[in-house]
C-alpha positions, -999 to 999 in steps of 0.1 A, spaced: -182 -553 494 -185 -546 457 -209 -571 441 -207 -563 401 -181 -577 379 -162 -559 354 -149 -577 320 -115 -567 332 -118 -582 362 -135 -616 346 -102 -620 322 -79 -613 352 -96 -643 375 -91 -665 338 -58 -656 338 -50 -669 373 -69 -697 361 -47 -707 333 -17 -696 349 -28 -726 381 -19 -762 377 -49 -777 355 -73 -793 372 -93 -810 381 -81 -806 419 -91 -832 447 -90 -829 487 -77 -855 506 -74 -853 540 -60 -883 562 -89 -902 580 -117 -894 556 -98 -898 525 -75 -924 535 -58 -940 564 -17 -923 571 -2 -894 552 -5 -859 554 -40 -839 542 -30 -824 506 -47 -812 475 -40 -837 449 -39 -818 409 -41 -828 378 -67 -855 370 -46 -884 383 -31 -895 351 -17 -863 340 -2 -856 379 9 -816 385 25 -812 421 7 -824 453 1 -790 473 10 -793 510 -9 -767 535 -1 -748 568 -24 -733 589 -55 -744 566 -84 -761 581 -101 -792 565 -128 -765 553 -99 -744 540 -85 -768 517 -118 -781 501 -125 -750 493 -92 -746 475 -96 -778 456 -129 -775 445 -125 -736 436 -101 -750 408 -131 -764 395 -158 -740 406 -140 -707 389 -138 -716 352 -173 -726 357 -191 -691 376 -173 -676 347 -184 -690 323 -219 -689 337 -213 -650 344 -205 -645 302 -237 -670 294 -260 -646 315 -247 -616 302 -249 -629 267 -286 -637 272 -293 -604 293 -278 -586 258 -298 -603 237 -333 -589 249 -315 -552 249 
C-alpha cells in the first residue's frame, strides 16, 4: 500500500469533499440511537437538512465510519498541509 500523499491527490480527496452533502454527518442506528426506524446517516447539521442516506449491506461499524469520515477528511487534510507547512519551514 502506498503511504505518501501527493498534492494532486490531497485536492482530488477536497474535491469529493465539496462535491458531498455538507456536513456535519451523524449515525443513527435504531436501538442505540433511538427506538423504531431504519439505521441511516443523518446530513447536514440538522437545521440545514441535506438527504437522509439509507444503507444496504453496511454494518453498524460501516456506517459510523461513513458519517464520521465526513467530518474526519477535511480535517486529516488540513492537518496533512499544516505539517507540511511546518516541515518547509525548517528547509
Amino acid at each position: 500500500m502506498k503511504t505518501s500523499i501527493s498534492e494532486l491527490e490531497l485536492q482530488e480527496m477536497e474535491a469529493r469533499v465539496e462535491a458531498a452533502q455538507p456536513g456535519p454527518w451523524k449515525s443513527w442506528v435504531e436501538g442505540r440511537d433511538f427506538l423504531s426506524g431504519s439505521n441511516i446517516i443523518q446530513t447536514g447539521d440538522g437545521v440545514e437538512r441535506g438527504e437522509d442516506i439509507d444503507l444496504s449491506g453496511a454494518i453498524v461499524a460501516d456506517q459510523d465510519f461513513i458519517a464520521a469520515a465526513r467530518q474526519d477528511v477535511p480535517r486529516l487534510i488540513a492537518e496533512v498541509r499544516r505539517l507540511r507547512a511546518v516541515l518547509n519551514q525548517t528547509k
